[in-house]
Every structure is written in structure tokens, then in C-alpha cells.
VOBA-1610 file (N, C-alpha, C; in pm, whole numbers, padded with zeros to 5 digits, always signed):
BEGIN
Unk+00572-02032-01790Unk+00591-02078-01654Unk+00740-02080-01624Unk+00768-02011-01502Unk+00947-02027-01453Unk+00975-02166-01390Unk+01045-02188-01425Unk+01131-02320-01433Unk+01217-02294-01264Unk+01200-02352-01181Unk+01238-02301-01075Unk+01409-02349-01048Unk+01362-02473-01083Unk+01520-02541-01111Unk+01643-02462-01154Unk+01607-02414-01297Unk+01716-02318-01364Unk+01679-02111-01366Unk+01597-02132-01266Unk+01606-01976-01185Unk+01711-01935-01082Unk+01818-01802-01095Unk+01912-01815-01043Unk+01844-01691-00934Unk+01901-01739-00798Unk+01866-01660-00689Unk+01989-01644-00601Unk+02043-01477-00575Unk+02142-01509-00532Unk+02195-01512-00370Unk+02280-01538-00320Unk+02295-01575-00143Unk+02246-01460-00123Unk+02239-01327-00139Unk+02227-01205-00052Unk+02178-01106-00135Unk+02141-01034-00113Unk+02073-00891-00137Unk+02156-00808-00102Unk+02163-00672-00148Unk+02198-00495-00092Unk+02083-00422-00080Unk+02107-00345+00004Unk+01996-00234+00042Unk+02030-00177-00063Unk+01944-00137-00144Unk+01941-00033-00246Unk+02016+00128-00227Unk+02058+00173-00094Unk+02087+00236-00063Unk+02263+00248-00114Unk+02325+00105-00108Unk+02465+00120-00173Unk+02428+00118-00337Unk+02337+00074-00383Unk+02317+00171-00590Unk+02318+00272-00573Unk+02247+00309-00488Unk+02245+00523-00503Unk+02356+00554-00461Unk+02466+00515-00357Unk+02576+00561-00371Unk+02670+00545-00432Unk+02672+00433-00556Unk+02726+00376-00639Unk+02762+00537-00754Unk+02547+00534-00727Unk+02535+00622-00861Unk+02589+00771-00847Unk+02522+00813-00744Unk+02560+00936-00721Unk+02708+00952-00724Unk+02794+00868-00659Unk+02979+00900-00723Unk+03027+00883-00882Unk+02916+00782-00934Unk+02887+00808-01102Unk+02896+00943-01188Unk+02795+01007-01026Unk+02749+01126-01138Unk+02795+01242-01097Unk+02876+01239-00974Unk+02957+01391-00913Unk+02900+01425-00826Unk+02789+01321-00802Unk+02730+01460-00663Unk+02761+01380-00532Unk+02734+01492-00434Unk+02737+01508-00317Unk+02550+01429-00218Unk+02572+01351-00133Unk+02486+01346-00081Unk+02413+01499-00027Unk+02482+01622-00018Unk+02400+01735+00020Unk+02375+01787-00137Unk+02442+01725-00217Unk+02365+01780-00377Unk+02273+01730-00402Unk+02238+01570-00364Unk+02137+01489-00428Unk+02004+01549-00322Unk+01997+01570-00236Unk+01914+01611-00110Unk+01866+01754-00134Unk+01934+01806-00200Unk+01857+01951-00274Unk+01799+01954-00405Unk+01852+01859-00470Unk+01768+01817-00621Unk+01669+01748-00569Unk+01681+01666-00474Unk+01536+01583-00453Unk+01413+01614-00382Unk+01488+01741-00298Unk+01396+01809-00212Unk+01387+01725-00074Unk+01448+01644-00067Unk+01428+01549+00109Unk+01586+01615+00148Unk+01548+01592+00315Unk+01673+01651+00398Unk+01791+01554+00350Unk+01873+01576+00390Unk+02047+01535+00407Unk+02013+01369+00510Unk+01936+01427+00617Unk+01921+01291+00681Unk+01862+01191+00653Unk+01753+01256+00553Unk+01690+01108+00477Unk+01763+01009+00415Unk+01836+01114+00310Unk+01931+01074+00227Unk+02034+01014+00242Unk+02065+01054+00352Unk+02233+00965+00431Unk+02153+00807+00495Unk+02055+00841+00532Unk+01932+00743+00634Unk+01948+00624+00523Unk+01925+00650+00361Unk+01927+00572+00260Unk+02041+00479+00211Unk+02112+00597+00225Unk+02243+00536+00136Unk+02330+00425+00240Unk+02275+00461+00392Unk+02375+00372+00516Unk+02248+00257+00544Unk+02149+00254+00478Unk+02077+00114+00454Unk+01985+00166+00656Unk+01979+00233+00670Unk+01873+00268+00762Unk+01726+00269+00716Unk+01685+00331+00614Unk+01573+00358+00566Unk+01555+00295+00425Unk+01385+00283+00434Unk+01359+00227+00284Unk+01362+00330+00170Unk+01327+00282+00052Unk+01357+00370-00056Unk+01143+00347-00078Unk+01060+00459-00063Unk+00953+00452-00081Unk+00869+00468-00182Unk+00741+00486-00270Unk+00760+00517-00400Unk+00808+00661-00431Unk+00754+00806-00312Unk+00779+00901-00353Unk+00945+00923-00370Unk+01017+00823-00255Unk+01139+00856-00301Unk+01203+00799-00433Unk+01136+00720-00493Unk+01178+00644-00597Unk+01149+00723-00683Unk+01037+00778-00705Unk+00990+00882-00803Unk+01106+00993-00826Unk+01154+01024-00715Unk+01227+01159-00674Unk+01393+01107-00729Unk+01406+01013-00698Unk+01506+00952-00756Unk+01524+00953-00872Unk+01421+00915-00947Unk+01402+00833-01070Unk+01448+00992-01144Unk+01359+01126-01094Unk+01438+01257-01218Unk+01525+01265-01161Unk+01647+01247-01081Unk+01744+01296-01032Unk+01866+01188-01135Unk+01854+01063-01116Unk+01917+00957-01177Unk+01871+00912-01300Unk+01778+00965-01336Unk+01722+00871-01467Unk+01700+00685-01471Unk+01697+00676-01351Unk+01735+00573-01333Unk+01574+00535-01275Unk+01462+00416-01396Unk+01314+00432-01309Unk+01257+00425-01188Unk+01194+00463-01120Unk+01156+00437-00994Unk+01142+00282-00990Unk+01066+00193-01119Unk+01055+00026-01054Unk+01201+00018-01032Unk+01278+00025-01111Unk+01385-00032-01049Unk+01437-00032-00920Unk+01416+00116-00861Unk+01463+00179-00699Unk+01347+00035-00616Unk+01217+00045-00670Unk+01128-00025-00545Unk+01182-00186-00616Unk+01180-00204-00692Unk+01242-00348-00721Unk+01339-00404-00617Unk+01467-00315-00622Unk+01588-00338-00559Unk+01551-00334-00409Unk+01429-00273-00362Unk+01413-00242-00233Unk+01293-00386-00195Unk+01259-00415-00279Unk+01149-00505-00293Unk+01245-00636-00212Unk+01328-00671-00311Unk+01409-00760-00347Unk+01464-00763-00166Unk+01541-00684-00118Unk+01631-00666+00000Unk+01540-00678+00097Unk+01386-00649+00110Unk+01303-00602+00232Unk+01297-00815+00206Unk+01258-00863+00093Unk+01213-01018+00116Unk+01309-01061+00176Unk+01429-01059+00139Unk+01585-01141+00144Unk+01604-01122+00264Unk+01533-00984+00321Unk+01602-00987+00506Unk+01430-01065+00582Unk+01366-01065+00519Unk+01206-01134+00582Unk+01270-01292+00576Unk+01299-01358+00499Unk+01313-01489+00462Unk+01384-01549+00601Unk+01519-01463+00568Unk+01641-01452+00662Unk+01638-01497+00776Unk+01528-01376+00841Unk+01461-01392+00965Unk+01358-01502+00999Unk+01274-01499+00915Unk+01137-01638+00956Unk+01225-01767+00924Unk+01323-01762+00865Unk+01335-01875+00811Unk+01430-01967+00974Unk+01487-01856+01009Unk+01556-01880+01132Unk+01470-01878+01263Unk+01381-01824+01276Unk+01290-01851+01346Unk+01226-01999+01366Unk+01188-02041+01250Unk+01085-02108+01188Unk+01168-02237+01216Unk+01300-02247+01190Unk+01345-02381+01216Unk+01392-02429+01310Unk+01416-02287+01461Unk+01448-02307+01568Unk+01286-02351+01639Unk+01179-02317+01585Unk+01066-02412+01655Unk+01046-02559+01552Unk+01041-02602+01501Unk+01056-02718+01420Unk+01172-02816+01439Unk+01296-02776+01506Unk+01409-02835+01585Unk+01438-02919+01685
//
């Protein structure tokens, strides 16, 4: 059982989209390099990395041989950012009617 007390959660999230650009300057490529290894356009890919778009499983998959890096991790990190901006929002909602 997690101990909620000494579970660390932190102020904010990243769109998963700044790891892949982390990685990809890791690894030499070009957002029009990674977009031809992965087989999705340039605009998906830019769509990703500028936190426009989600990272989905096929793109995680597609990721995952490009980076070696597993797909849970890609939907993890995306998991993680889609709650952190849900919370964000209801939570601000939620206390301007309760106010």
C-alpha cells in the first residue's frame, strides 16, 4: 500500500513533447530526420515537440524504435501531463463554485 504522506508529487508536469526534444538533440537528429524514421509528417512531429499534440500509443510505439526509449514511458509521461493539466483545470473550476 502507498503511503500517501511520503509520496512525492511534483508542482508541474512537461508535455512529453520537450523529452523528445531533449532526446532527439541527444541523438543528432533533425525534427525532419525523426519524421522520416517514424513515418509521420514534419507537422505531427513539430505538433509534438511544441506540446500541441498528444503522444498516442501508435506514436509511442513509433517512437519507442526510433529512441529506444519504451513506448510506456512516452504514454506514461503523456499520462502524467494530460492529469496535471485535468486537475489544474477542475480543480479551479471546482473551487470557484464552492467559493
Amino acid at each position: 500500500m502507498t503511503n500517501k504522506k511520503n509520496r512525492y508529487v511534483p508542482p508541474i508536469y512537461f508535455h512529453p513533447g520537450e523529452t523528445l526534444a531533449e532526446k532527439l538533440e541527444e541523438m543528432g537528429l533533425s525534427p525532419e530526420d525523426f519524421a522520416d524514421y517514424t513515418g509521420k509528417s514534419l507537422e505531427t512531429i513539430n505538433a509534438v515537440i511544441n506540446g500541441k499534440a498528444s503522444i498516442t500509443p501508435d506514436l509511442a510505439t513509433q517512437f519507442e524504435i526510433v529512441t529506444k526509449i519504451p513506448a510506456r514511458f512516452w504514454m506514461s509521461c503523456q499520462r502524467s501531463y494530460d492529469e496535471f493539466i485535468s486537475k489544474k483545470k477542475y480543480k479551479k473550476e471546482i473551487e470557484e463554485v464552492i467559493a
